[in-house]
N, C-alpha and C positions, 0 to 999 in steps of 0.2 A: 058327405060321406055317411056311408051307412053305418050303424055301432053294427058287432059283430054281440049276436046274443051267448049268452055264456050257460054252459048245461048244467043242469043239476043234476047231481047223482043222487041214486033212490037213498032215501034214508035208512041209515043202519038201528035206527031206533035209539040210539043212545041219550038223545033229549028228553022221550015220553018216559024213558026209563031217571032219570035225573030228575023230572016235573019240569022241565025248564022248557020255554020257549026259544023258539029260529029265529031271536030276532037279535040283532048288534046290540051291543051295550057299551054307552057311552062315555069316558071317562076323560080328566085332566091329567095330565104327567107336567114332568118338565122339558126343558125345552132341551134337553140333550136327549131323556126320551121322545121325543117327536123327531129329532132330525134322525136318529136311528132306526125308528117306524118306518118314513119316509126312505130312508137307503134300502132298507130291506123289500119295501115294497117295489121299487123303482128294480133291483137285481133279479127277484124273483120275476116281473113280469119279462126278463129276457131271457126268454125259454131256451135261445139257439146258446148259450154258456151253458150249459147247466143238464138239458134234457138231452143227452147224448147216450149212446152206449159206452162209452169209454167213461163220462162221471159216473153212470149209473152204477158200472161193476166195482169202480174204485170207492164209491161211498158205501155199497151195499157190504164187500165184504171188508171196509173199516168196521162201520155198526155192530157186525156180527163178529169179529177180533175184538174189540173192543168189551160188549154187554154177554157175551155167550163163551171167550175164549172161540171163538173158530167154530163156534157147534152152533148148528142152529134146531138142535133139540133140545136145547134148553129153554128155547124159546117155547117150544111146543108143549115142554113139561110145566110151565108160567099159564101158559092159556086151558091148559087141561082141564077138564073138571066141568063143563058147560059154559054158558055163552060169558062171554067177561065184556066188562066196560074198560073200556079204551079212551083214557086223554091225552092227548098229542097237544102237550102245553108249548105252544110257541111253533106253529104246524109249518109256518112260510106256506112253501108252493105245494108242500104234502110230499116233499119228496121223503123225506126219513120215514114217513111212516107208509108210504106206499112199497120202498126198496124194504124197508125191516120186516115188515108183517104180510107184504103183499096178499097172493091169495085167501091165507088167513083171517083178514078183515072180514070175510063172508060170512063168517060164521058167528062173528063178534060184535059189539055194538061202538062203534069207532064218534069220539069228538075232536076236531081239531079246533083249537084254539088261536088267535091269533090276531097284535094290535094293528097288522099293515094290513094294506088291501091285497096283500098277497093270499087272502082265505079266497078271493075271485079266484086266483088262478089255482088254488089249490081245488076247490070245489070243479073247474074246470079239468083238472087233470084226472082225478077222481071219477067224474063223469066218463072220462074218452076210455079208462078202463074198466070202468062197467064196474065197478069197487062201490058198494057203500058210504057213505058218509053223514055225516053230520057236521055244521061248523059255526063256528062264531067268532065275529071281529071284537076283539075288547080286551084289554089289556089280564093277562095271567090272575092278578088278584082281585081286577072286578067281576069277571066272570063267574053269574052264580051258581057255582059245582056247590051242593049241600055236602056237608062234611063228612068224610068215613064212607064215601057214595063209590068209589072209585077203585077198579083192579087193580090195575096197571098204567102208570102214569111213564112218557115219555118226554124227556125235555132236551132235544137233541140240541147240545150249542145256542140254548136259547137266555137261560138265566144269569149267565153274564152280562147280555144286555138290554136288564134292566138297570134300574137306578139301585139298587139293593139288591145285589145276589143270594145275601143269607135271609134277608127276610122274603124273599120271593122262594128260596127254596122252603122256609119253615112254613107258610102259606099254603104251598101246594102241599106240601105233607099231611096237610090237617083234611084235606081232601080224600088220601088215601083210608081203603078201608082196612082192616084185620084181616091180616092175611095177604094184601096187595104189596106190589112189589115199585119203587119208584127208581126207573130208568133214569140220569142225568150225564150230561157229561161239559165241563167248564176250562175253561182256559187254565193254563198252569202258568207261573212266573216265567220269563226267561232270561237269558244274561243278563248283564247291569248293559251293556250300549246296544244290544235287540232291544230291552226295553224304551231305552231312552231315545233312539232312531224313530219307534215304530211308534212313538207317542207324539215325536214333533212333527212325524208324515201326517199323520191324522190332523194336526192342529193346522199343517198349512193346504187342507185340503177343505176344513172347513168353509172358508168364506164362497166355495166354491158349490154352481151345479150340479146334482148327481152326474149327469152327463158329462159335463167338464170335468170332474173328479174321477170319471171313469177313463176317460180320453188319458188325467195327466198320469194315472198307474201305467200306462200301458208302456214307458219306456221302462220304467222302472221290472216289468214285466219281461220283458225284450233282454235284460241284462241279464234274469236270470235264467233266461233259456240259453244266453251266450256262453254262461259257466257253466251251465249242467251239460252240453254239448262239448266243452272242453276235455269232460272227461279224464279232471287229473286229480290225483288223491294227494293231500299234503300228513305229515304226522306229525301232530302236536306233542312235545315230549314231557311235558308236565301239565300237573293241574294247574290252571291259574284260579284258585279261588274266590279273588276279590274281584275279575271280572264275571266269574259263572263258567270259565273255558274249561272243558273236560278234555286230561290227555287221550291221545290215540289217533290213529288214524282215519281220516274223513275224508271225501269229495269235498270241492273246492267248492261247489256250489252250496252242499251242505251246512260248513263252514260255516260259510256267510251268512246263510239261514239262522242258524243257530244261535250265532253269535254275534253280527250284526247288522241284518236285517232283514226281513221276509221278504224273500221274492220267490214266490213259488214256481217248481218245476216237474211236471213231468213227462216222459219221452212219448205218452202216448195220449197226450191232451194236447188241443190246439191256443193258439193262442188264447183263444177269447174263453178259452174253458179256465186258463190258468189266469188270466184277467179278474175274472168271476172269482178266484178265489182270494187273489189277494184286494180285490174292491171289498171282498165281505171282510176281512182282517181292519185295513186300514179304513174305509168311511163310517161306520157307526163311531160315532160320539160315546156312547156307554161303550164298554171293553173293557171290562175289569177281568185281571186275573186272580189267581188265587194257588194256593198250595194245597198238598193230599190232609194235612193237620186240619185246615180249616173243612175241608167237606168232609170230614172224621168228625167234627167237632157239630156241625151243623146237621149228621145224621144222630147224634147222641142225645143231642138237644130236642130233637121230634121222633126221640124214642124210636128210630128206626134200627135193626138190625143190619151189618151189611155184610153183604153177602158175597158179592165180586167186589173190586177195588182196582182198578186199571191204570196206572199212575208212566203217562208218555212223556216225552221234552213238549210237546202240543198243548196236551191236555191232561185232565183226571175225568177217569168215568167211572159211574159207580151204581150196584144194583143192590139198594135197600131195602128191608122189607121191615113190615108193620108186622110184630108178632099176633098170632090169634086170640092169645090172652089179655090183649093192650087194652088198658083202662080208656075210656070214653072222651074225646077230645071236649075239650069246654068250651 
């Protein structure tokens, strides 16, 4: 068999401007960080989930609901001012930062970051749209970004999994420079039996092949295409507190999502798109959630200001900024 060579895309310059070299940097983790590494790389190399027009539009305008409120001149008013450096801390396949910033990268000095071998296929998708880039395999806090060097930092859904989400976020912060702004966005808690379900799915998927791991999601996947298809709203008539149940009325698939277990749905993904997303929830080993108090408390602590605060039943996203006055990181 012949390997399939892999493109490179022109450099955006953002290593010469760093002083850093294009070369992998190598690190030890633990062994729940590597089987995470490993799922992540194994998901992203399955481009036919994931590189669709139907994920592209439903991820593109979450990012932009989520970091911008629905504008994405906000976005434009962040990069204003001349060329900016771009870290895509935790890049995967490139897709968040190709859907976020798209054309924009042109003009910018783009790095993505990243400990799986999903930087091959990000560097390859990069390539096929003629996008700039720069990348490197090596875990968030080995990689040597010089301090205070950095505009605008992106960490889409990534620093949950690591081994220490608050020290991974206080880490890249020290990266950021005066005046940069730092993109993230992390898991939130959910009920008490979502969590407690979607923690014993993970633990008996463990002993398991990515492959096989991805195979046993997929009835699980199947169930909840059969509920979101049903199409019936139930009304919960009280809060139940001690479970995390909020009253009102919901879809039944919903529900369930919510309150006891992820099976993702929606009507205009295919199977193996909605596969892909709950293989990304339930296979990584790291999957730490967290609450809006602690990413409040973890931007206060590296001195960032914040500036949007996005608070989902999903997640918390948040757009911090390093004032211009900020005394000199040590």
């Amino acid at each position: 068999m012949t390997a399939t060579a892999i493109p490179i895309p022109a450099s955006s310059g953002a290593l010469r401007l760093l002083g850093m070299e294009a070369s992998d940097v190598a690190a030890l983790h633990s062994d729940s960080q590597e089987q995470t590494r490993d799922a992540f790389g194994f998901k992203w190399a399955r481009r036919e989930s994931y590189d669709t027009p139907a994920m592209h539009a439903a991820a593109r305008a979450w990012l932009f609901e989520r970091y911008c409120a629905g504008d994405p001149a906000r976005l434009d008013s962040w990069l204003a001012g001349g060329r900016k450096i771009i870290l895509d801390a935790g890049c995967g396949a490139g897709m968040s930062g190709l859907l976020f910033f798209g054309e924009r990268l042109r003009e910018h000095a783009y790095l993505g970051v990243d400990i799986s071998d999903a930087v091959q296929v990000a560097r390859q998708r990069f390539a096929e749209a003629s996008v700039p880039g720069d990348f490197l395999r090596t875990g968030l806090c080995e990689a040597p970004i010089p301090p205070r060097s950095v505009d605008l930092i992106l960490s889409e859904g990534v620093l949950h999994h690591t081994d220490d989400t608050a020290a991974s976020f206080a880490h890249l912060a020290t990266r950021l420079a005066p005046g940069g702004r730092f993109l993230c966005y992390v898991y939130a808690k959910k009920a008490l039996v979502r969590e407690f379900t979607d923690d014993a799915i993970r633990e008996a998927l463990r002993p398991l092949s990515d492959e096989k791991a991805w195979a046993a999601l997929e009835p699980l996947t199947q169930l909840g295409k059969t509920l979101g298809e049903l199409g019936v709203t139930i009304d919960v008539p009280a809060d139940i507190p001690y479970l995390g149940i909020k009253k009102g009325a919901l879809d039944l698939q919903r529900f369930f999502y919510w309150n006891v277990c992820k099976m993702f749905y929606r009507p205009d993904f295919s199977m193996e798109e909605m596969n892909h997303v709950n293989f990304d929830w339930f296979r990584p080993l790291n999957c730490h959630r967290h609450t809006p108090d602690e990413v409040q408390q973890w931007c206060a602590s590296a001195g960032l200001v914040i500036e949007h605060l996005d608070v989902q039943e999903a997640g918390i996203s948040v757009v911090a900024r390093r004032p211009l006055e900020d005394a000199p990181v040590g």
